[in-house]
BAKOLKE-13970 format. One record per atom (N, C-alpha, C): x, y, z; residue in one letter. Coordinates in steps of 0.05 Angstrom, whole numbers, plus 32768, in hexadecimal, padded with zeros to 4 digits. Last residue first. Example, Ala and Ser with C-alpha at 12.3 -4.5 7.8 and 13.67 -1.06 7.14 Angstrom:
2
81017FD3808Es 81117FEB808Fs 81028001809Ds 81087F8E809Ca 80F67FA6809Ca 81087FBE809Ca 
//
This chain:
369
85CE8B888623x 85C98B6A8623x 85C18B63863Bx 85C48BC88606x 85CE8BB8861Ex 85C28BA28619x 85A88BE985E5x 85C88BE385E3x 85D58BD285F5x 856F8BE085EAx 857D8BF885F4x 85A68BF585F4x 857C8BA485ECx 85728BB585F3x 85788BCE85F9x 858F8B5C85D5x 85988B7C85E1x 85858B9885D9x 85888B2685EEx 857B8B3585EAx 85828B5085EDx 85A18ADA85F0x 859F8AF485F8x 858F8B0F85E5x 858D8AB585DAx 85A58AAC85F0x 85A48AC585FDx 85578A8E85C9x 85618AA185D7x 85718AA385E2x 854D8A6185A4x 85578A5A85BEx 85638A7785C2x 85578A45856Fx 85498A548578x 85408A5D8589x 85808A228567x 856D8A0F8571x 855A8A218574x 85AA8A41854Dx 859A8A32853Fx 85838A25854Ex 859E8A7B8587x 85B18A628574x 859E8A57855Dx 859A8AC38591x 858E8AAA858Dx 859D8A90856Fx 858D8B0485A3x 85A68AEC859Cx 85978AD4859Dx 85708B3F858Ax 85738B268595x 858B8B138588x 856E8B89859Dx 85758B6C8586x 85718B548594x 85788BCB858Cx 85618BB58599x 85678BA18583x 85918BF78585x 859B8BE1858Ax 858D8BCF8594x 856F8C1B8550x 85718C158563x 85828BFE8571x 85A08C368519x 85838C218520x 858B8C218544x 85D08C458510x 85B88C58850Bx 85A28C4B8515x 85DE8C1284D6x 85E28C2184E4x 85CC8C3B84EDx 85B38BD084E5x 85B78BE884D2x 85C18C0684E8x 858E8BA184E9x 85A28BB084F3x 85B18BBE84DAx 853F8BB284F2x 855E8BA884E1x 85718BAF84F8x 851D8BC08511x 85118BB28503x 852B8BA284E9x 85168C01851Dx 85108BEA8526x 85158BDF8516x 85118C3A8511x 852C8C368517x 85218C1F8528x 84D68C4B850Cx 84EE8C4D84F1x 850B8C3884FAx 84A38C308513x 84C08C2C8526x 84D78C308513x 846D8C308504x 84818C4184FBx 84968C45850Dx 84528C0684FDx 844C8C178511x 84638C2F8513x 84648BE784CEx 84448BF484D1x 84438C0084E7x 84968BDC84DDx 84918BF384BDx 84768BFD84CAx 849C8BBE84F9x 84A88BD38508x 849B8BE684EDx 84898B8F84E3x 846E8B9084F7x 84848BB28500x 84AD8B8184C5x 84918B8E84B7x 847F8B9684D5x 84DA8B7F84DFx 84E08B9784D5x 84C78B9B84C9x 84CC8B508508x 84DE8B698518x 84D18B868502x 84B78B2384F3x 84B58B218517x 84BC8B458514x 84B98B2384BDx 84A88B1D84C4x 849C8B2284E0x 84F38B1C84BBx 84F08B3D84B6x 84CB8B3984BEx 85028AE984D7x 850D8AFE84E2x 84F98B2284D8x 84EF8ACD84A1x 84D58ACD84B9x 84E18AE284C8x 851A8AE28484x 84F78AE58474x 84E28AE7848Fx 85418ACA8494x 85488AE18497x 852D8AF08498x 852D8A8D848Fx 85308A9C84A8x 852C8ABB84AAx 84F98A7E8460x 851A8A848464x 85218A9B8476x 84C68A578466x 84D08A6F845Fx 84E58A77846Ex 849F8A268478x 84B88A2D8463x 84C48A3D8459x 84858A208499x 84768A248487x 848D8A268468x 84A289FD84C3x 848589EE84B8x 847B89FD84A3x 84D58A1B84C8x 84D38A0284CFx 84B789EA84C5x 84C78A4C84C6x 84D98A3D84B5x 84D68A2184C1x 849B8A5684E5x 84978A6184C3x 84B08A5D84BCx 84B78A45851Ex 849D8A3C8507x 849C8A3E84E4x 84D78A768524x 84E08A5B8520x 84C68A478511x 84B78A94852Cx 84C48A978517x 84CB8A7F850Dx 84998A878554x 84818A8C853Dx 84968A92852Cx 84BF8A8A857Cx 84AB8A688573x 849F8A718563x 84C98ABE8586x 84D98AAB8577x 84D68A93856Bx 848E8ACA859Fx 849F8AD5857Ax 84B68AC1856Fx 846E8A9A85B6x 847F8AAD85B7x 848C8AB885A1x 842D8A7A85BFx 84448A8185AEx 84548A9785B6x 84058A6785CDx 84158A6785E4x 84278A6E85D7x 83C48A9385C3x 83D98A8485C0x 83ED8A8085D0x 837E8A9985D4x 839D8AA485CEx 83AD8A8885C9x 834C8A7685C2x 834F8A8B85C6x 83708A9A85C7x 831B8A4E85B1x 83388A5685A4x 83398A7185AEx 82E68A3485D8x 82F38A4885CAx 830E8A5585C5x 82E58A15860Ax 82E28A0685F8x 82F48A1C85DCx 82C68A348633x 82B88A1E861Fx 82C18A188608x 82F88A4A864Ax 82E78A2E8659x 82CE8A248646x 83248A598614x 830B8A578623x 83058A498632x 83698A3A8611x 83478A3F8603x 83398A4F8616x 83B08A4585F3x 83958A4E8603x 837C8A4F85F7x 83D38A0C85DAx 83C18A2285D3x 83AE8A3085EBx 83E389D985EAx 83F389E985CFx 83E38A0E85CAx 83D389DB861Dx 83ED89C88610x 83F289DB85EFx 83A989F98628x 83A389E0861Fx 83C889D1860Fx 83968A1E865Fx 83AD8A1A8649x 83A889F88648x 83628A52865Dx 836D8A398662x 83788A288653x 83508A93866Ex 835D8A868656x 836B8A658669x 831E8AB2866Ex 832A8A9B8683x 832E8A8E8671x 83088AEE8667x 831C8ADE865Cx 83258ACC866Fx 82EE8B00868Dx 82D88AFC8679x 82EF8AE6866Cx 830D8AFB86D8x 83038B0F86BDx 82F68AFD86ADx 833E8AC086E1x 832F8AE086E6x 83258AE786C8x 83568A9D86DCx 83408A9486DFx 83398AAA86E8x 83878A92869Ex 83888AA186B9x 83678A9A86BAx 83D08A8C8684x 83B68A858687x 83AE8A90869Fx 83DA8AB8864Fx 83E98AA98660x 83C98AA48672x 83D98AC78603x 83CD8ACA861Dx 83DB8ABE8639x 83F58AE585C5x 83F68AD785DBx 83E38AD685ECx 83F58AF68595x 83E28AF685A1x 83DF8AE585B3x 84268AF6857Cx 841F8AE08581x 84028AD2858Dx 84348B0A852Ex 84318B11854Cx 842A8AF0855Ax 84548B1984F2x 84588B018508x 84488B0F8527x 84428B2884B3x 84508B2F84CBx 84408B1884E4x 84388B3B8475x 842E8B248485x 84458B2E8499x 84508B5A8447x 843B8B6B845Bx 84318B56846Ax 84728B3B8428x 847E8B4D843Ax 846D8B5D8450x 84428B0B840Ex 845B8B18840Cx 846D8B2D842Ax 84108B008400x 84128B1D8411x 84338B2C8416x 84138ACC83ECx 84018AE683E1x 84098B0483F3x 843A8AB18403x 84398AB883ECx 841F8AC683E7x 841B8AB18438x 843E8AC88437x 843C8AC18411x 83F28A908432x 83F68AB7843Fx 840B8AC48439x 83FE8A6C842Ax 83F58A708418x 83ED8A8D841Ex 84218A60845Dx 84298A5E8441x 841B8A68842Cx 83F58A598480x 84068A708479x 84158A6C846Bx 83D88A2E8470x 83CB8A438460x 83E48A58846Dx 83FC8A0F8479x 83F88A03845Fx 83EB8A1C8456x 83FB8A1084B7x 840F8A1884AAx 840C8A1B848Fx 83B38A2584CEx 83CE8A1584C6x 83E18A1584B8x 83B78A4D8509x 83B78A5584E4x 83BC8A3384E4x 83AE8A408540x 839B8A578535x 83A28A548511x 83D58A178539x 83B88A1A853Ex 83A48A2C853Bx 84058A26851Cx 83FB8A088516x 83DE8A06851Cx 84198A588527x 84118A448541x 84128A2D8539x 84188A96851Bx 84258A79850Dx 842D8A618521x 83EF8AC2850Dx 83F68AAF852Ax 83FB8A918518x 83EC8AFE84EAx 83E98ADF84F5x 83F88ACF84FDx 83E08B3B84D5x 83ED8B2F84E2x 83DD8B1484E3x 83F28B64849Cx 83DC8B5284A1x 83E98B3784BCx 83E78BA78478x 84058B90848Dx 83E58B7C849Ax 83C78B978438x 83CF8BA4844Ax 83E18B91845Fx 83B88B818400x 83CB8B758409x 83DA8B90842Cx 838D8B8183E5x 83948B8F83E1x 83B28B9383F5x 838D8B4083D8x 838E8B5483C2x 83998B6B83C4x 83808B298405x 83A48B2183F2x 839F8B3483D7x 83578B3C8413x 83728B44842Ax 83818B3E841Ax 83358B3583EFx 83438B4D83F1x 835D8B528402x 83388AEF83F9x 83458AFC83E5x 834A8B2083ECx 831C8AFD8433x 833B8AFD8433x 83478AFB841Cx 82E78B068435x 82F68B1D843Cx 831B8B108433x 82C68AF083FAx 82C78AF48416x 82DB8B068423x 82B58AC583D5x 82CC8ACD83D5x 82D28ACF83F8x 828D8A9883C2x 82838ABA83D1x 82A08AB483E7x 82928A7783A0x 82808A898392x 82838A9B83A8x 82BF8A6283C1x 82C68A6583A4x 82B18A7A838Cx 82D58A7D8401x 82C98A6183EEx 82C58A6F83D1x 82F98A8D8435x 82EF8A8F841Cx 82DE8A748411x 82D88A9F8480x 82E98A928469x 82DF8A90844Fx 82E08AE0849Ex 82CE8AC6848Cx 82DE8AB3847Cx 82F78AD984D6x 82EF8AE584C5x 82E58AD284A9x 831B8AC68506x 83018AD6850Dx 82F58AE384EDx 83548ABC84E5x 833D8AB884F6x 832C8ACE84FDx 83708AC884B6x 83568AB684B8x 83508AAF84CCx 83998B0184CFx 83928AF484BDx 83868ACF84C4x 839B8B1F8505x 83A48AFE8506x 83918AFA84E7x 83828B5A84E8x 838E8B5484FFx 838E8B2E8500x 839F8B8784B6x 838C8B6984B8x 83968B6084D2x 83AC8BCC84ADx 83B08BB084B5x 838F8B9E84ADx 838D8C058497x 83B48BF9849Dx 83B68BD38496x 835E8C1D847Ax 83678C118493x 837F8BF88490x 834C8C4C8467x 83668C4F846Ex 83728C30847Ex 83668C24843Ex 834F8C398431x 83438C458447x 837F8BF68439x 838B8C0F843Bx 837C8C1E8437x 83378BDB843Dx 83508BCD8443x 83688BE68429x 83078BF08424x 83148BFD843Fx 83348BF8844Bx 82F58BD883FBx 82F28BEF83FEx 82FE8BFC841Ax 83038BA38401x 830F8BAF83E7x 83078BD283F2x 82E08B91842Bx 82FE8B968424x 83068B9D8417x 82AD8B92840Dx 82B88BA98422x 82CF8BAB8423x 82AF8B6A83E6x 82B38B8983D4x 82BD8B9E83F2x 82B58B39840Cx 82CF8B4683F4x 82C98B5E83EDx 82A28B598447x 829D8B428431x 82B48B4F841Dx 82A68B538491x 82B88B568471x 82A78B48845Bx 82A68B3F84C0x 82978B3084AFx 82998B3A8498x 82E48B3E84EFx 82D28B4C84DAx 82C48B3484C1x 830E8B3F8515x 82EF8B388521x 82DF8B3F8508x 83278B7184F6x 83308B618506x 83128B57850Ex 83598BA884DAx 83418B9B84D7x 83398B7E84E4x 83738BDB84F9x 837B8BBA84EEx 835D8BB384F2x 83968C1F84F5x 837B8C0A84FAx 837C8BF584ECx 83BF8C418528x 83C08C29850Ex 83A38C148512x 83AF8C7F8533x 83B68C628538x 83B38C55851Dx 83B78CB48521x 83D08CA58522x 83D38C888528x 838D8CCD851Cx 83A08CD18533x 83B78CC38539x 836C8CC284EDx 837E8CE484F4x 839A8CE58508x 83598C8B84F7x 83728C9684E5x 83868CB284EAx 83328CA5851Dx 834C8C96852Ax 835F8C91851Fx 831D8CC284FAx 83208CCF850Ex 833A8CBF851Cx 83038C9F84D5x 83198CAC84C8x 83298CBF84DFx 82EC8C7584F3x 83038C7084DFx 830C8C7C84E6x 82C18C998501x 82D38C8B8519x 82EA8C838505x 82A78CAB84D0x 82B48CBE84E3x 82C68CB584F9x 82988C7984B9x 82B58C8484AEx 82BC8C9F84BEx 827F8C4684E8x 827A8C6684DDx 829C8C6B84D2x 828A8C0184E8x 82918C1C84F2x 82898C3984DEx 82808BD384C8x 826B8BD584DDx 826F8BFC84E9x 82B18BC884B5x 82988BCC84A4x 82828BCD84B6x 82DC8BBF84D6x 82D38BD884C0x 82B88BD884ADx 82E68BB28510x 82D48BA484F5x 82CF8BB884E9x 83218BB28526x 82FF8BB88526x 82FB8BAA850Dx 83568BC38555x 834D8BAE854Ax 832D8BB28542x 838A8BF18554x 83698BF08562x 83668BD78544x 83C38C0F8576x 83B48C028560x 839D8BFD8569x 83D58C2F859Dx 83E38C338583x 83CF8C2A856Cx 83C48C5285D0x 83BD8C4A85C0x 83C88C4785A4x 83E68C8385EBx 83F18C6385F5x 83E18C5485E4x 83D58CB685DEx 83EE8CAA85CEx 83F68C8E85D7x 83B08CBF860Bx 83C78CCF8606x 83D98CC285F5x 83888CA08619x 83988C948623x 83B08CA48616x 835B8CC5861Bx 83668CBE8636x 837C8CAE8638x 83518CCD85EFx 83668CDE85F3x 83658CDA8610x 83418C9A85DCx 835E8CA185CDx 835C8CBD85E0x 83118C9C85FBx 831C8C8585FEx 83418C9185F0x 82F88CC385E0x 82FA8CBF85FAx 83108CB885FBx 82F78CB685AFx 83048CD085B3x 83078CD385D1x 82CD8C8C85B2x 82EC8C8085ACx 82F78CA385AFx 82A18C9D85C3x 82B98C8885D1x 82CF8C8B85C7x 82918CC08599x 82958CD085B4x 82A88CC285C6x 82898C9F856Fx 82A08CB18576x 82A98CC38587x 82828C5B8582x 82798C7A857Dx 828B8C90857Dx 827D8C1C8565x 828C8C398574x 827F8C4B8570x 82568BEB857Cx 825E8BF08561x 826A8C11856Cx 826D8BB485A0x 825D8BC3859Dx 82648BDB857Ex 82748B7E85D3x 82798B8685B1x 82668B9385A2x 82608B6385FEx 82748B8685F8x 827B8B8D85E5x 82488B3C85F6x 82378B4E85F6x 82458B648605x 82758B1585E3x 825A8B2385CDx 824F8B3D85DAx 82AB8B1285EFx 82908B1385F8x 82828B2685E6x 82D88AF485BCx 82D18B0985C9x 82BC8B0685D9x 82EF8AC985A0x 82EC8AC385C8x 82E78AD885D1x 82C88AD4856Fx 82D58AC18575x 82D58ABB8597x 82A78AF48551x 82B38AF9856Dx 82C88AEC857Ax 82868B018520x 82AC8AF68525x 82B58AFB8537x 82628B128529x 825F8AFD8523x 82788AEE8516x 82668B3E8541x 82678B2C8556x 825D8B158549x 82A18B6A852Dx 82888B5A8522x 82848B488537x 82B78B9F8556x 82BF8B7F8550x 82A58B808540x 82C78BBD8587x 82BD8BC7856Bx 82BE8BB6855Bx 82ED8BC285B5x 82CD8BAD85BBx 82C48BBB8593x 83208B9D8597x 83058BA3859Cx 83068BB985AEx 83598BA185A8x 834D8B8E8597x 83318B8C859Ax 838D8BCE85B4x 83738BCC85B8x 835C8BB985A0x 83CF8BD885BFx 83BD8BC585B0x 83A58BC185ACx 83F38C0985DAx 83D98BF485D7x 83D48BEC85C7x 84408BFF85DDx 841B8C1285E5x 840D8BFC85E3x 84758BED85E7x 846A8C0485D6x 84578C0F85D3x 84938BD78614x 847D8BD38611x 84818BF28602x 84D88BDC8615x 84C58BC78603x 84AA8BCC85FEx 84D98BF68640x 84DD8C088622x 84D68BF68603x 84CD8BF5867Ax 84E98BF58668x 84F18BFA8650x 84AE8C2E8694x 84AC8C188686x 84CA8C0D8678x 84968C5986A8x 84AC8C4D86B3x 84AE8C3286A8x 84728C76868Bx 84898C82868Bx 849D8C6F86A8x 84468C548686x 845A8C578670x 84738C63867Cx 84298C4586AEx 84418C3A86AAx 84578C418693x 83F88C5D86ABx 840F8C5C86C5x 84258C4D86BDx 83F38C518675x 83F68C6F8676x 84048C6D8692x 83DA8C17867Fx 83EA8C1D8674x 83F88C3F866Ex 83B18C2386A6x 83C98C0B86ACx 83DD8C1A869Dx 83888C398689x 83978C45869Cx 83B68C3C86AAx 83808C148666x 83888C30865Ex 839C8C418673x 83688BF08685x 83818BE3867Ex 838E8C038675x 83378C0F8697x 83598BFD86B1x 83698BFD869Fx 83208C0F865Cx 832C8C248672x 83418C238689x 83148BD38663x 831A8BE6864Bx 83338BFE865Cx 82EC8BD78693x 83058BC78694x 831E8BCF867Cx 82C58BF58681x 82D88C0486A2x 82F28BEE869Bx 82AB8BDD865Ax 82BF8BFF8654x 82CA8BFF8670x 82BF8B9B8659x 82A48BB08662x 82BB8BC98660x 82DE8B8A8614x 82DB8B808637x 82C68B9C8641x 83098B6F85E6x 82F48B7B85F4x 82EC8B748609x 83508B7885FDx 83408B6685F2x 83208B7B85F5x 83978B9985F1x 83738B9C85FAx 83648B8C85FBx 83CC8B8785F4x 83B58B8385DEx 839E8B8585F2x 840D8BB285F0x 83FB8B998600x 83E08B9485EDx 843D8BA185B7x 84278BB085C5x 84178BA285D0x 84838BA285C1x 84668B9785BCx 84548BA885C0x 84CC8B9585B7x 84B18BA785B2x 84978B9985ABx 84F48B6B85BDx 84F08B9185C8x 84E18B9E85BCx 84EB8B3385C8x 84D98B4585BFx 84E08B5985CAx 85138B0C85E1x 85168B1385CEx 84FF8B3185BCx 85048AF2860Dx 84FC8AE885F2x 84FE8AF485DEx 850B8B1D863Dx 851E8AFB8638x 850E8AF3861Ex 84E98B3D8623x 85008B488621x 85128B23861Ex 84B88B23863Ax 84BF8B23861Dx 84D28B308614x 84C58B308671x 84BD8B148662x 84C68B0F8653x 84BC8B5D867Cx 84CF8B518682x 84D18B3A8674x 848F8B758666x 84A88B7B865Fx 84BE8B70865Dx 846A8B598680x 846D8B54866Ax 848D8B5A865Bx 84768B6886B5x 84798B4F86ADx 84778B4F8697x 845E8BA386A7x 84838BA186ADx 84848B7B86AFx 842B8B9686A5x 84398BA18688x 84508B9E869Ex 841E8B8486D5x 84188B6D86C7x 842D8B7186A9x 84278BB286F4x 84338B9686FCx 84358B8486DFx 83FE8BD186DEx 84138BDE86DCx 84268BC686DEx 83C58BA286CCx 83D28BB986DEx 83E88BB886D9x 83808B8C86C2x 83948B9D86B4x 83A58BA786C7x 835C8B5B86DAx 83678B7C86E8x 837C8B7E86D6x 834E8B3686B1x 83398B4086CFx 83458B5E86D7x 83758B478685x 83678B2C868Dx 83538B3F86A5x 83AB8B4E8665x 83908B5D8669x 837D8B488671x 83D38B3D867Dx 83D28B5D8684x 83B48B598680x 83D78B0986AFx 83CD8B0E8691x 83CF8B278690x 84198B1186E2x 83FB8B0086D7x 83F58B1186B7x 84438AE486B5x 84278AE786C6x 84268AFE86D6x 84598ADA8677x 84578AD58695x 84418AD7869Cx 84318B0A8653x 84488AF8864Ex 84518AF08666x 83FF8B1B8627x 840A8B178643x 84178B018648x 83E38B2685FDx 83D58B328619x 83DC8B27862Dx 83FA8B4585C9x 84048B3885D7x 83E98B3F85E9x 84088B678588x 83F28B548593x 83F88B4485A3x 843D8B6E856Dx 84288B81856Dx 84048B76857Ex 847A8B5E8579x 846D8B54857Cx 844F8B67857Cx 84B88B60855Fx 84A88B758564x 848D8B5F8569x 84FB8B518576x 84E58B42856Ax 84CE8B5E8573x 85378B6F855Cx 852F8B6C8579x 85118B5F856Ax 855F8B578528x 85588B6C8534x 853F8B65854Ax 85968B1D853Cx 857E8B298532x 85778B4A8537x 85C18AF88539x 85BE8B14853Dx 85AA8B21852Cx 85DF8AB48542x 85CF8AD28531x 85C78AE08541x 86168AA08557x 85FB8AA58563x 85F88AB8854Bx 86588A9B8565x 86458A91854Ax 86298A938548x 865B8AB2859Bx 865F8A978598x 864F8A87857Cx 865A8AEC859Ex 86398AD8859Bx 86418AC2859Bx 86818B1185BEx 868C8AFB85AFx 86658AEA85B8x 86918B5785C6x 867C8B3F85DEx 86768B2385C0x 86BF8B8885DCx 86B78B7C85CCx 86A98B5B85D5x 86BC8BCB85E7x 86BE8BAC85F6x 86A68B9985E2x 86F88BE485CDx 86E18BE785C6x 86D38BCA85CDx 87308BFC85C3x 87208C0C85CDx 87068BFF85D3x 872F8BF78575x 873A8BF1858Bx 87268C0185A5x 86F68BDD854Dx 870D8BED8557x 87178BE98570x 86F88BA38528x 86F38BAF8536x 87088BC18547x 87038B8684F2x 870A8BA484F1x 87008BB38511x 86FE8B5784F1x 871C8B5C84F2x 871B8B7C84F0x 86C68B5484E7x 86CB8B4C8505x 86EC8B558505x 86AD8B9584C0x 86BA8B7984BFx 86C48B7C84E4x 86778BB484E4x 86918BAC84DCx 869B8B9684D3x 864A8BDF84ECx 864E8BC084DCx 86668BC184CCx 86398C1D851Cx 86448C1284FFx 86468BF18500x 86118C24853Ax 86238C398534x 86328C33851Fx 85D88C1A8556x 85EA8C0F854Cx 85F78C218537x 85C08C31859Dx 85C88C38857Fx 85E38C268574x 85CF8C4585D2x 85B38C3485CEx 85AB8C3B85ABx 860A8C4585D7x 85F98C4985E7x 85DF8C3885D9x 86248C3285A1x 862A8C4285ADx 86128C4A85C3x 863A8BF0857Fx 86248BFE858Ex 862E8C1785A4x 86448BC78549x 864F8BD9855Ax 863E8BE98566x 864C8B888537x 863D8B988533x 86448BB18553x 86708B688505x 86718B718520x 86608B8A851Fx 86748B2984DDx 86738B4E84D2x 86758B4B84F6x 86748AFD84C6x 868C8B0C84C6x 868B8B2884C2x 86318AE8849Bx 86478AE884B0x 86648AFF84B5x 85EE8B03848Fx 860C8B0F8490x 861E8B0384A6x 85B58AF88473x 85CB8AF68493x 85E08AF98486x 857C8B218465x 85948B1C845Ax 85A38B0C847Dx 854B8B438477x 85498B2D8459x 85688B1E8455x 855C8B638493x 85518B6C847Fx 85508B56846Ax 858B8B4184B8x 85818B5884AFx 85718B628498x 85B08B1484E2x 85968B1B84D1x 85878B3584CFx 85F78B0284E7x 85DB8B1F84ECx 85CE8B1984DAx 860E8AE08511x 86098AD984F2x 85F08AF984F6x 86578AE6852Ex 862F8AEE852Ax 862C8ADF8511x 86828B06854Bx 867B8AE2854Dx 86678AE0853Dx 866F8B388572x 86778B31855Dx 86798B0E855Bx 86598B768582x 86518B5E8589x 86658B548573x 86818BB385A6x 867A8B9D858Cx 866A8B818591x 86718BEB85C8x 866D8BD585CAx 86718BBE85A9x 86898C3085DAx 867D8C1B85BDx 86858BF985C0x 867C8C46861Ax 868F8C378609x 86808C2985F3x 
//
């Protein structure tokens, strides 16, 4: 039966639209009706004036509830908590995030994730892999001494054990052979520059050249100054999809402002979450606004997509519909979720409900709430 939501304010593509009804045939939005035109026949479900978003894409997570996915033991448990989680928040699509770690632990999580794909709810979209191929003089909460430079015997390992569950890979492009580049370009992952000692002319020479992304724009990477530029004028030059954590603590608000006017439409919202845990190399300990290290070291965030939207209107100043395409339709462009990221007939029915207080009321999935 074609389902109507109606009552709504819909956020779409830069725009909200009252007095429309949005119509759903199984796991597909089928047409945008005026609310006086819904057809007969047809169970109709009243938002109580609630917007209507498209579903939140999150590209950098390591774990939502408990326990951490990627922490001491990577496992099948840990991705269906995630799922579950970040569905109540609105995220129908993430990717878990690798951290660096010894190759057997690397590998658990690979394997974690290939047992689980095929019973998975349909939020978790693949991997994230954030090292071990890092600068280790932008390690930040990585362990130094797994941060290594690739070979291409690993990484062809590594991508065809995990059969297509690898979407993205976090590195330092200027440390890597252009045979590992261009090999992992071949295959479809998305490479984000990340942990990198970059100087302006490198970035200019690699940033779309092939490599896609900027992984949490200014951290782990050099900052500018006035005679030796450095890596992040190129990042606003040559302006690839560039993700960052709109916390207040990992960025402060004053410089994402000064990110979304230079980068415009290629800046996108993750949260690079962590949840806390005293296993493994990562013993993330929650400090009230932020996960650290036990020494001390900035390490994940306690942010959720909706709190990183609500943020970039609330402290940086950018107009709802603007932070909405920020959470769902730039982070669904760079991994190529054609049918993510609006409502639009033909689009997936992956959406979220949420009031002015920003307050998740509900979440539809697969056409179901």
């Amino acid at each position: 039966m074609v389902t109507a939501l109606h009552n709504l304010k819909i956020i779409s593509d830069g725009k909200i639209t009252a007095g429309k009804a949005v119509l759903i045939d199984d796991d597909l939005i089928i047409d945008i009706v005026e609310d006086s035109a819904i057809p007969e026949n047809t169970k109709s479900i009243d938002l109580k004036g609630a917007y209507l978003s498209p579903g939140l894409i999150d590209l950098q997570i390591y774990g939502s509830g408990s326990p951490l996915f990627f922490g001491g033991n990577p496992s099948v448990n840990a991705l269906a908590q995630m799922e579950h989680s970040l569905l109540s928040q609105g995220c129908t699509g993430f990717l878990a995030a690798i951290a660096t770690n010894a190759d057997a632990i690397v590998e658990q999580g690979i394997d974690a994730a290939l047992q689980y794909w095929n019973q998975k709810t349909g939020n978790f979209l693949g991997l994230h892999l954030e090292g071990p191929y890092l600068n280790a003089k932008r390690k930040g909460a990585h362990p130094e001494k797994y941060i290594k430079k690739a070979t291409l015997a690993e990484v062809k390992g590594w991508v065809e054990k995990a059969n297509g569950v690898i979407k993205m890979i976090t590195i330092a492009p200027e440390l890597q052979d252009s045979e590992v580049i261009n090999y992992l370009h071949q295959q479809g992952i998305i490479l984000s520059s990340g942990h990198s000692n970059a100087t302006y002319s490198e970035g200019k020479s690699f940033l779309n050249k092939p490599i896609q992304a900027v992984t949490h724009l200014y951290n782990a990477m050099p900052q500018m100054h006035h005679r030796d530029p450095g890596y992040i004028p190129a990042i606003f030059e040559e302006k690839p999809y560039t993700s960052i954590v709109v916390d207040g603590v990992h960025v402060d608000f004053a410089m994402v402002r000064l990110a979304k006017r230079e980068l415009g439409n290629r800046l996108f919202l993750i949260t690079d979450a962590v949840t806390e845990t005293d296993k493994g190399i990562y013993q993330h300990q929650f400090k009230g606004d932020r996960y650290a290290m036990p020494d001390g070291t900035l390490s994940g965030s306690c942010l959720t997509m909706i709190k990183a939207v609500e943020n970039c209107i609330k402290q940086v100043g950018i107009e709802l519909a603007e932070a909405i395409n920020m959470a769902s339709l730039y982070p669904a462009q760079l991994i190529g979720a054609t049918k993510h990221g609006k409502i639009e007939i033909g689009y997936n029915a992956d959406m979220v409900i949420f009031n002015d207080d920003f307050e998740v009321k509900g979440t539809v999935f697969k056409g179901v709430i």
